[in-house]
N, C-alpha and C positions, 0 to 999 in steps of 0.2 A: 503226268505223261505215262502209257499206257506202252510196254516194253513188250515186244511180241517176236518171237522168236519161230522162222519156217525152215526149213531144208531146199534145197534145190539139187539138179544135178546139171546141173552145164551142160554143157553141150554131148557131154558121154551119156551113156544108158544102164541101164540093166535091161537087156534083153532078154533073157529067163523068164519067164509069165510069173513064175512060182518065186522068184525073188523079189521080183519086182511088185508083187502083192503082199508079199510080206513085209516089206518097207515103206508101202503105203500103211497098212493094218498097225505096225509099230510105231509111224509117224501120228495114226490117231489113237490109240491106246497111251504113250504116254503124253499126251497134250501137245504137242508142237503144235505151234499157227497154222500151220502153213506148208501146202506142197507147191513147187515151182517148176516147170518144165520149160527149157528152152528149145530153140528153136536151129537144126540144119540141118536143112534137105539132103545136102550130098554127104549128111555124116550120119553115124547107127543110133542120132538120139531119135527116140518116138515122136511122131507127129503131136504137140503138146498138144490140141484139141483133145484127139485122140487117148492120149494117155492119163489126161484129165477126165476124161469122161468114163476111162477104167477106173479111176482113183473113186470120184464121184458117187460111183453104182456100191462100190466098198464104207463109205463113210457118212457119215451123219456131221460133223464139227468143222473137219478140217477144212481152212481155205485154199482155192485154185487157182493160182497164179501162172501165167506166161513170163517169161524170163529172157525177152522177150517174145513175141510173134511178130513176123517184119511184116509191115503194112505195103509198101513198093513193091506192085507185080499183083496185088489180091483185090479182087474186086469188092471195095466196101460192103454191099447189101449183102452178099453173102458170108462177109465175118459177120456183120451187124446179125443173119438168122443164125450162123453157129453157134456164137458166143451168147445169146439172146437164149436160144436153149438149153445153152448149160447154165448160165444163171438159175433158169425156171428149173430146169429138173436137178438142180444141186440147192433148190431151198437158198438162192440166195449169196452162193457161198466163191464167188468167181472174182478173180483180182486180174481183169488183163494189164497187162502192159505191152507195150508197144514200140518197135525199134525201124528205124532202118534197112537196118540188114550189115553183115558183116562183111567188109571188104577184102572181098574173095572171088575172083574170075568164076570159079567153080555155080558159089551160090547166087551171082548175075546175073548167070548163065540161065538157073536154074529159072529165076524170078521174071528176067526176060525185060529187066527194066535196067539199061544206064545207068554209071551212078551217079554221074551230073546231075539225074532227074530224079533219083530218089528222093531227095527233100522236099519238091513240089509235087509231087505223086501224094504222099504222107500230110503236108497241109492240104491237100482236098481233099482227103477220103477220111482222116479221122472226127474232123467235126460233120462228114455227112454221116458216120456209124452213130455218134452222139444222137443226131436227130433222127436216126431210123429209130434208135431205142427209146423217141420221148414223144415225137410229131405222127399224128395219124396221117397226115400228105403229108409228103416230100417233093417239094419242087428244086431242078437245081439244074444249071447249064455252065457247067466250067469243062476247061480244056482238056479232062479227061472221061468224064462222066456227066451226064444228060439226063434226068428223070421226073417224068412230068405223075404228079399224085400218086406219086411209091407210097408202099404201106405195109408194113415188116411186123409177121408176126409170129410168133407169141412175142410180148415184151419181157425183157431180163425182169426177175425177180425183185431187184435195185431198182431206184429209179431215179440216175441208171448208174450203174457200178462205176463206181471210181474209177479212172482210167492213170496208172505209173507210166514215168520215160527213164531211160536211163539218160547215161551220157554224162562225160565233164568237159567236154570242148567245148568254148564258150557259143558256139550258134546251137550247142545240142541245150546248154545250161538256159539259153535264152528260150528255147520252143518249150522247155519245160515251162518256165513260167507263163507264157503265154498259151498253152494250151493242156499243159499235165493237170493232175487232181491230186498228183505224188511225184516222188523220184526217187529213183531206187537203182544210185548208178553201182561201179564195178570196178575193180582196180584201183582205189581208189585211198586213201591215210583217212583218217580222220581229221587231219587238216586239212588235206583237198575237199574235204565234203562240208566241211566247215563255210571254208572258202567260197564253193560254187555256192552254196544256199542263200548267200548274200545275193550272189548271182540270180538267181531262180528269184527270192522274192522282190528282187528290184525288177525285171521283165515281167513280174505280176504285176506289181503296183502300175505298170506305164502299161499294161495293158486293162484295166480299171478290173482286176479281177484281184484274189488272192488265197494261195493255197492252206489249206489246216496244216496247222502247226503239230499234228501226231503222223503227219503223211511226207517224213522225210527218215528215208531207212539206206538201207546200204546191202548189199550181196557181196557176203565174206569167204572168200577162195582157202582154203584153209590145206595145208599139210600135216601127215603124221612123221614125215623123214624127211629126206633131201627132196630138194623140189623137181620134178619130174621134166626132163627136158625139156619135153612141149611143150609147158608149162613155162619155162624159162625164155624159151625163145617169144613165146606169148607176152610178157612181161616187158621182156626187151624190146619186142616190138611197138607194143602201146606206151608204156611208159618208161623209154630212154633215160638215164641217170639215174633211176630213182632203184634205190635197193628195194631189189624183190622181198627180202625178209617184213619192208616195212609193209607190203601188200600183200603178202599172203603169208600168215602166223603157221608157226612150224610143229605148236605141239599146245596140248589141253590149255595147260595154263597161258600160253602168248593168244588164244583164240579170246578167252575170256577177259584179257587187258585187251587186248583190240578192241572189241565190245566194249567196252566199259570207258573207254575213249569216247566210242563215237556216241553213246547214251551224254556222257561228263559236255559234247558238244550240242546236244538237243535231238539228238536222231534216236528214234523208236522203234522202226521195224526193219528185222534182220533176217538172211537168207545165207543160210551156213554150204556151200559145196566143198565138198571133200576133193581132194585134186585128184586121186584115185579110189573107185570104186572100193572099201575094205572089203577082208574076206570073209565078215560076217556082220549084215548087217544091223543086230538083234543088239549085239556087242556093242554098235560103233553108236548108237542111239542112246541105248541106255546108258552109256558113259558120259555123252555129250549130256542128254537129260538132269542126269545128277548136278553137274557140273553148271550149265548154264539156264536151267527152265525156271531155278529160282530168282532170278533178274526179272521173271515177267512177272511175279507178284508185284 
């Protein structure tokens, strides 16, 4: 089992050009997997194409993940040409994943989709992105989209890049199996993730398909002090009863038993967010570095 360790930054930013390049530059200088950019519109993180595709032009190694990208509200063929070009002009190197969307009046609003209807928006549009990135025609006629001999080009690099879900509700645990190539949910113990993976591979097996057994990770929320209000009430929100200590590790050493839980459980790849931006982030790298990049040997 092959232990891979990325960064992410939630749903916050570094907004600074000049920071924000240098934590990309530091994320491929000392080896991390992985940069991961999430997705909200009405919040100051970067458009994750977008900030992928600055990381991108800087790196040669690292991979580019979405943390999510919400599919509900986006017109497939044109994720299928975005995402299709940053495979090709990243050599390769693109991990989308793909959500929902967060249940938020705000970003609804934004998206322009219901949310009754988000989950049948999302099965029609991610297996026609599938087939834009593999079928030279595309024929398709479902209840939101219509396309008689589409032909989407450049193809991704992949062929075609793995596609992650997150989620641990059990209709989210079941789409993963039935349609993820990973999962890589959030909020979550390493018993909960334990738990769903049963979940995930029994909705593969009943859908005659099944996922690789190195493509089950986790995105670890981590603090260096008390946990940050918004943070707290996030916690509370999503997962009621459950001590926030046990979901988001408070300092170096509880990050690295966290880890070493969900590794001891069969889960391989990891996406470290800081709950707050630190105020240096050369510091906050090379410390994690030391600390956790030898697990990936």
């Amino acid at each position: 089992m092959k232990v891979r360790i990325g960064y992410g930054l939630g749903t916050q930013t570094v907004v600074d050009q000049e920071r924000f390049a240098g934590f990309v530059d530091e994320l491929e200088r000392l080896r991390f997997d992985s940069l991961w950019l999430s997705e909200r519109i009405t919040g100051t993180a970067f458009d994750p194409v977008v900030g992928l595709a600055f990381a991108a032009g800087r790196t040669t190694r690292l991979k580019l993940g979405t943390s999510v990208m919400v599919l509900p509200g986006r017109n497939p063929v044109l994720v299928a040409k975005a995402l299709a070009s940053l495979d090709r002009l990243s050599a390769g190197r693109l991990l989308p994943a793909f959500g929902l969307g967060v249940v938020d009046p705000n970003e609804q609003q934004a998206f322009g989709v219901a949310r009754e209807e988000r989950a049948a928006w999302f099965d029609e549009a991610l297996p026609l992105i599938r087939r834009l990135w593999t079928e030279d025609s595309v024929d398709h006629h479902g209840p939101r989209f219509t396309y008689r001999n589409l032909t989407v080009r450049p193809r991704p690099a992949q062929s075609p890049p793995d596609v992650w879900l997150g989620g641990i509700a059990p209709s989210e645990l079941r789409r993963v199996g039935r349609q993820g190539d990973g999962w890589l949910p959030s909020f979550c113990t390493p018993a909960d993730a334990i738990a769903g993976r049963v979940v995930v591979e029994k909705a593969a097996a009943d859908a005659g398909r099944a996922i690789d057994p190195e493509h089950f990770g986790a995105l670890v929320i981590y603090t260096r002090r008390e946990l940050p209000e918004r943070l707290a009430r996030a916690v509370a929100a999503r997962r009621p009863g459950v001590d926030p200590a046990e979901l988001i590790p408070a300092n170096l050493p509880a990050v690295r038993a966290t880890i070493e839980r969900f590794i001891a459980g069969g889960f391989s790849k990891f996406v470290l967010v800081p709950a707050e931006e630190p105020s240096s982030w050369s510091d906050e790298l090379a410390e994690m570095a030391g600390e956790l990049l030898p697990l990936q040997a």
